[in-house]
C-alpha positions, 0 to 999 in steps of 0.5 A, a space after each residue: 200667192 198669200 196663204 189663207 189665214 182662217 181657223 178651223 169652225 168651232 163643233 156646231 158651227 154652220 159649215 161655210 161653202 163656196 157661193 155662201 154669203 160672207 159678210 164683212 165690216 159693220 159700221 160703227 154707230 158714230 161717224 166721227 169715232 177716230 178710226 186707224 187705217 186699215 187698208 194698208 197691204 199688212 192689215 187688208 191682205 189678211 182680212 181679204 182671204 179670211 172673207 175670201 177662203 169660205 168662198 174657196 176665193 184665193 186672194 192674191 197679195 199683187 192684186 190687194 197691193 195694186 189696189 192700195 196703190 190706187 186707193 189714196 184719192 178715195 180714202 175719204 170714203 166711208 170704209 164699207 165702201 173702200 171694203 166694197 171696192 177691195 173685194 171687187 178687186 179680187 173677185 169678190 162681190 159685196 152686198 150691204 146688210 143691216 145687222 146686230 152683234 146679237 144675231 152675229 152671235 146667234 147664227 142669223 149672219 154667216 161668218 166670217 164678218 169683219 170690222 174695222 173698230 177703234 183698234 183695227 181689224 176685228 174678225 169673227 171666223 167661227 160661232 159656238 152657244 154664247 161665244 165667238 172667235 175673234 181675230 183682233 188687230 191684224 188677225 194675230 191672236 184668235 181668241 174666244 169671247 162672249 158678246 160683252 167683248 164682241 160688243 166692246 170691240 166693234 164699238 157698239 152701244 147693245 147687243 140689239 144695236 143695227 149696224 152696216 154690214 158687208 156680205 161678200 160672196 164670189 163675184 163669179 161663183 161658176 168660174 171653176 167651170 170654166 176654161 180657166 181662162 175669163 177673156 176667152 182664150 182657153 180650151 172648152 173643158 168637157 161636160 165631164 170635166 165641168 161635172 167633178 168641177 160642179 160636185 167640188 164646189 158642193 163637196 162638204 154636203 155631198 160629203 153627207 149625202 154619201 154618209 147617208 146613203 151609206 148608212 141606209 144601204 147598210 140599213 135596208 140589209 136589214 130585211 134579207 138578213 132578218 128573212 134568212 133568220 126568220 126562214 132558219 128559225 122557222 125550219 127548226 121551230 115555231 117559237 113566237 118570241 124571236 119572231 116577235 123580237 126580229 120584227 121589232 129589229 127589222 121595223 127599227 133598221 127600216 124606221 131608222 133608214 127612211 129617217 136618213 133617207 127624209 135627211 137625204 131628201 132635204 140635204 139635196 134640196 138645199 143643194 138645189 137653190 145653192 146650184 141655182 143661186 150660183 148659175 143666176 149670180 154667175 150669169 148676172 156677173 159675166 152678161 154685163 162684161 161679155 166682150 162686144 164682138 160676142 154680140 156681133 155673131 150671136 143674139 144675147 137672149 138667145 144665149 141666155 136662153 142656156 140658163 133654163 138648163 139650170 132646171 135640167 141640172 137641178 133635176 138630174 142631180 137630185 135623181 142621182 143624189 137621191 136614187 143613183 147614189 142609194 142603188 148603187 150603194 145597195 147594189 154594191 154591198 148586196 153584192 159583198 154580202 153575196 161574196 160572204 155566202 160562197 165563193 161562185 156567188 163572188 164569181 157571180 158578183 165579178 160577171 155582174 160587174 162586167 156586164 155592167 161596165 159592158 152596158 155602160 162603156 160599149 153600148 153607152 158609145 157616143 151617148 153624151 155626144 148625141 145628147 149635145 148634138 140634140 140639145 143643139 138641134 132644140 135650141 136651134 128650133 127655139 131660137 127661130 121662135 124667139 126671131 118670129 116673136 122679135 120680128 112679128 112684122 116681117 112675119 106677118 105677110 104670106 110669103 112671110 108666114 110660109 117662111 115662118 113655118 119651112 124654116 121651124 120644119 126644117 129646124 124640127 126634122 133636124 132635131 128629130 133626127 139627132 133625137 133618134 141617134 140619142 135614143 137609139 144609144 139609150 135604147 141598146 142600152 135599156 135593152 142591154 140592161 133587161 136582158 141582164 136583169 132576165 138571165 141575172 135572176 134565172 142564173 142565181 136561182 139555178 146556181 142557189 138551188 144547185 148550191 142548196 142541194 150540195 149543202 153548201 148553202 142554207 135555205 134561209 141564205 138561198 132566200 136571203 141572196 135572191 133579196 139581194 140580187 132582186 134589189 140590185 137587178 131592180 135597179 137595172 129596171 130603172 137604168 134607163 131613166 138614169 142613164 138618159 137623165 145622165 146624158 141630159 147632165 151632160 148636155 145641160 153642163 155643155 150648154 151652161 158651160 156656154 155662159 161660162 166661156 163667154 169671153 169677158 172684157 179685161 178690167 181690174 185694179 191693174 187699170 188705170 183710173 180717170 182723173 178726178 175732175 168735175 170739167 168734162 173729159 178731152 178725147 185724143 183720137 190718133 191714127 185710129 184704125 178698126 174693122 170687124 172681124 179682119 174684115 173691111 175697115 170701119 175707121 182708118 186713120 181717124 184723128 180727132 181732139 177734144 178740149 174739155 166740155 168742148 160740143 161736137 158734131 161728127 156726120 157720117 152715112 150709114 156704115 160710115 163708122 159712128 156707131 163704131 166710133 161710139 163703141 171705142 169711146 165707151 170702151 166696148 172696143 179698142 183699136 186695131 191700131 192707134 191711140 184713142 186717150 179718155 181724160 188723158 189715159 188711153 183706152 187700152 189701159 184705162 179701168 172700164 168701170 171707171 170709165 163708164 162711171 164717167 162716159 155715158 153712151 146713148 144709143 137706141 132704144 133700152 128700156 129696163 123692167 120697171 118704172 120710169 124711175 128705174 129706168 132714170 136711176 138705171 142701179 145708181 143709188 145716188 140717182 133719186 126722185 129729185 134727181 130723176 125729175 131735173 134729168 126728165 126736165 132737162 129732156 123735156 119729158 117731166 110733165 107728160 111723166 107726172 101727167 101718167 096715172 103713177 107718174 114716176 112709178 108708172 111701169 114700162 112695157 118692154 117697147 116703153 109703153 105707155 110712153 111714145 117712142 119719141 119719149 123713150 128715146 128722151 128717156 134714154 138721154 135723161 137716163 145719161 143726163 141723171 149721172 152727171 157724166 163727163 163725156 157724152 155721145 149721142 149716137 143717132 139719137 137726135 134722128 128718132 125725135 121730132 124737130 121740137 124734141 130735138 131743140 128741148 134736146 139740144 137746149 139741155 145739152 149745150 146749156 151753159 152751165 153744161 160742163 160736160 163733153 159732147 159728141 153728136 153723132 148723125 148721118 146728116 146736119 140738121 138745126 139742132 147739130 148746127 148749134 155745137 161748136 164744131 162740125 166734121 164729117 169722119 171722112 174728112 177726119 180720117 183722109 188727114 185733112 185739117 177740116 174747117 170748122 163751120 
């Protein structure tokens, strides 16, 4: 594992956490400038973990050299994009950024950048007023320089000159929260372990909101202090000049304070957006490459649904970062100060203190674990709203109706119940905590007065010390929301801890590419065995060639293995047993993302928020306007797009409106049609358009200019599936026999 190469911020510099943006490698303003190459492993190695380290992303020397490895049929790429791409590989994210040397300068982007330049690497780790530190060739001699040198080194022509920039951020800002394995296979940690993960990816600002409040714990014994000045003072006479100077003192400690508290405030909002930004971008991160069989036992938007917890999050941090953390200090040094005054105060303090621990340990029993059992209960009763909105027609008769409503009664009496048992260990412990406020408070004052009338306490510290203990108590006043809005930490961190232990696809640079080609791609199936679950098998045996840019047609009837077929093809499933090959490389082995840039899998109706032309570009920024018109053309969806009121820019509802059904699904072969893939499967699509759409379908599909692959799968033969080259049923491929070819 290599070691990180960074260097200390210059003073003033803006702190970089994990999630912050990172940005890397302007682009130089003249295309044909002679550049070296700096993606051997010596030269990116180091810039890798000078991008990573702010991230808190350890980057591996094995992962940078098996990306070089596979780097050489790409090297006539631009180098943002080959950056991008050896980012990826160790777990970084890349976003591209136009941005100058001045603001680079100015703190308008985050540090490091990094940029390959006339003599190599050029990184800039740290920001002070007017200058830079700079790492050139090969992050060797960090050296000050101003902007005139920043300029000369990046190759630009002004200071205000735009160029190409790389911000890097962790591709899964959440994975410390995680079971530590990405694919599955490790134990769930508890909320409590995932809670100190969570505080350490804030730990630089945490570190200042506990500065903070310590400075106004300190502050706010300004007013007990001053009372027990001000109560000897007036016992030995009524000067007006210390009372004057003792107000002027107690209004600065205080003025002082809330100035540290309105810092607080603000320091813990930034907090908040950094805490949601990670749990969105984590989430967008890993519900794309969530394994197939997640789906199959649970509905994808319902587990979505967990990110709303994010909310819950935000609130309860802040209430313990703004309040938990402030009572606690102050209750804590009241309580030394207390000590100072005489030793049963001290003994005083320790009964306060096992009091506390009893109220939270002994009748705190159970209470995170209710508090999951409740919140398990709510989302249960959401996700059986969520079915009655998804299937508003199976709903919409009497007995249908009587359903709906049993089944959210069952599902509330469930939740209402495990409500109960959490408030009732919030409730003890709410109790507990009043109970202890009420002979905390009398004990003090009999004990203070007892120790006034020995002489062994002032008057002004008899009066100083019922402060004190009045604002410690007052915190027990408040132990019941803190303490259920502690519970609800714990079952929102359980419930997002959901997202983060989803079992992800393994991928990386350690799979093999496809071979770069423009003919479409041939498919080996051997032997092929797969069931669901260790349960009935869906193939058995299956064998099946394909020659490139070959036309076929596979039939089989509902349950019969298409869609299942369809799945291994585009790499969301592999074989139990067997071996299905994609372009020569077997699936198992084979880079998904490689795969899927080249393997287009249309099945079904998803429609993307957005117009038809996002929905036709689909994210790929080489699929334009022009392109989306040849794609709906080729489908036979062109006019009756251009004939809607925004044509291209027409918005689409989420069942597609205002576009028929029938056109949706073309829309979803024109959306494969845009990528010029070279594999193809058609998994029942031709079923859901009419005998028309079929044709226009087919026509665009087997042109003679297509050079793509294609296999059509359908439950039974019809005008349009005779036309391919072949036909076969998969019982046929999978009894062994040689089918004919019809």
């Amino acid at each position: 594992m290599s070691q990180s190469v960074t260097e200390p911020q210059a003073p003033g510099a803006p702190r970089k956490r994990e999630g912050d943006e990172v940005v890397a490698a302007p682009q130089a303003h003249e295309p044909n400038v002679a550049r070296p190459d700096g993606f051997s492993l010596e030269a990116l190695l180091p810039v890798l973990e000078a991008l990573g380290a702010p991230a808190g992303v350890t980057v591996e020397a094995q992962a940078v050299q098996r990306w070089t490895r596979g780097e050489s049929a790409a090297a006539a790429r631009a180098w943002p994009e080959r950056l991008a791409s050896a980012c990826e590989a160790v777990g970084l994210r890349a976003v591209a950024r136009r941005a100058s040397v001045r603001e680079v300068m100015t703190g308008e982007v985050p540090l490091p950048v990094a940029l390959l330049g006339p003599e190599g690497w050029c990184l800039v780790t740290a920001r002070r007023p007017g200058q830079v530190l700079v790492h050139a060739r090969g992050v060797a001699l960090p050296d000050w320089v101003g902007g005139p040198a920043l300029i000369a080194a990046v190759g630009a022509e002004t200071p205000a000159q735009p160029l190409d920039w790389t911000v890097a951020v962790p591709a899964a800002p959440l994975e410390r929260l995680g079971g530590g394995d990405p694919h599955g296979h490790g134990d769930h940690p508890t909320p409590m372990q995932r809670l100190r993960s969570l505080l350490w990816l804030e730990r630089d600002d945490l570190k200042v909101v506990l500065v903070y409040a310590v400075a106004a714990g300190l502050l706010s014994l300004a007013t007990p202090v001053a009372v027990q000045a001000l109560v000897n003072t007036v016992t030995f006479g009524t000067l007006l000049q210390p009372l004057v100077v003792l107000s002027i003192l107690v209004m600065a400690a205080l003025a002082f304070a809330a100035t540290l508290r309105a810092l607080n405030t603000h320091v813990v909002e930034v907090i908040q957006q950094r805490m949601f930004a990670r749990v969105a971008l984590d989430a967008s991160h890993r519900i794309p490459r969530v394994r197939q069989e997640t789906f199959d036992r649970d509905y994808g938007p319902e587990l979505v649904n967990r990110f709303f917890d994010v909310l819950t999050l935000q609130k309860t941090l802040s209430i313990f970062l703004l309040e938990g953390v402030s009572l606690v200090l102050q209750a804590l040094i009241g309580m030394v100060v207390l000590a100072f005054y005489h030793p049963v105060l001290l003994a005083f303090d320790l009964v306060l203190i096992a009091a506390t621990a009893f109220i939270i340990l002994v009748l705190g029993q159970r209470g995170t674990a209710t508090a999951i059992e409740e919140s398990k209960a709510k989302y249960a009763v959401a996700a059986w709203l969520e079915e009655l909105a998804r299937h508003p027609l199976a709903f919409r008769s009497r007995d249908g109706a009587v359903l709906a409503e049993e089944q959210a009664d069952v599902l509330t009496r469930r939740y209402l119940g495990a409500r109960r048992r959490h408030f009732s260990v919030v409730f003890r412990q709410v109790v507990g905590s009043l109970g202890l406020q009420v002979v905390a408070s009398a004990l003090l004052l009999g004990l203070g007065g007892w120790l006034v009338i020995q002489r062994q306490l002032t008057l002004g510290q008899l009066v100083a010390a019922e402060l004190i203990v009045t604002t410690v108590l007052t915190s027990f006043v408040k132990f019941g929301k803190h303490v259920e809005a502690f519970y609800d930490l714990q079952a929102a961190l359980d419930k997002l801890g959901h997202l983060v232990d989803l079992p992800l696809e393994e991928d990386g640079p350690h799979r093999e590419p496809l071979p770069e080609d423009r003919d479409g791609l041939p498919v080996r199936v051997e032997g092929v065995h797969f069931s669901h679950g260790g349960g009935r098998a869906a193939l058995t045996g299956l064998k099946l060639e394909l020659a490139p840019g070959e036309k076929v047609a596979l039939l089989a009837p509902s349950g019969g293995g298409k869609s299942t077929l369809a799945d291994l093809l585009f790499g969301l499933r592999q074989p139990t047993r067997g071996r299905l090959a994609v372009g020569g490389v077997d699936t198992r082995r084979v880079s998904l993302a490689a795969l899927r840039s080249q393997v287009a899998l249309v099945r079904g109706v998803e429609v993307l928020v957005g117009s038809v032309l996002d929905n036709v570009r689909a994210g790929r920024a080489a699929v334009g306007p022009s392109e989306a018109r040849r794609a709906l053309a080729a489908v036979g969806l062109l006019e009756a797009v251009l004939s809607l009121p925004r044509g291209l820019d027409t918005p689409l509802g989420p069942t597609g409106a205002p576009l028929s059904s029938g056109q949706v699904r073309r829309l979803m072969v024109a959306r494969a049609l845009a990528g010029a893939p070279r594999l193809i499967v058609l998994d029942e699509v031709l079923e859901g358009l009419s005998e028309r759409g079929r044709q226009e379908v087919m026509d665009s599909l087997l042109a003679p200019e297509a050079r793509w692959t294609l296999v059509v799968l359908a439950s039974e033969e019809d005008a349009a599936v005779r036309r391919v080259d072949r036909r076969h049923t998969l019982a046929e491929l999978m009894a062994g026999s040689s089918p004919e070819e019809r």
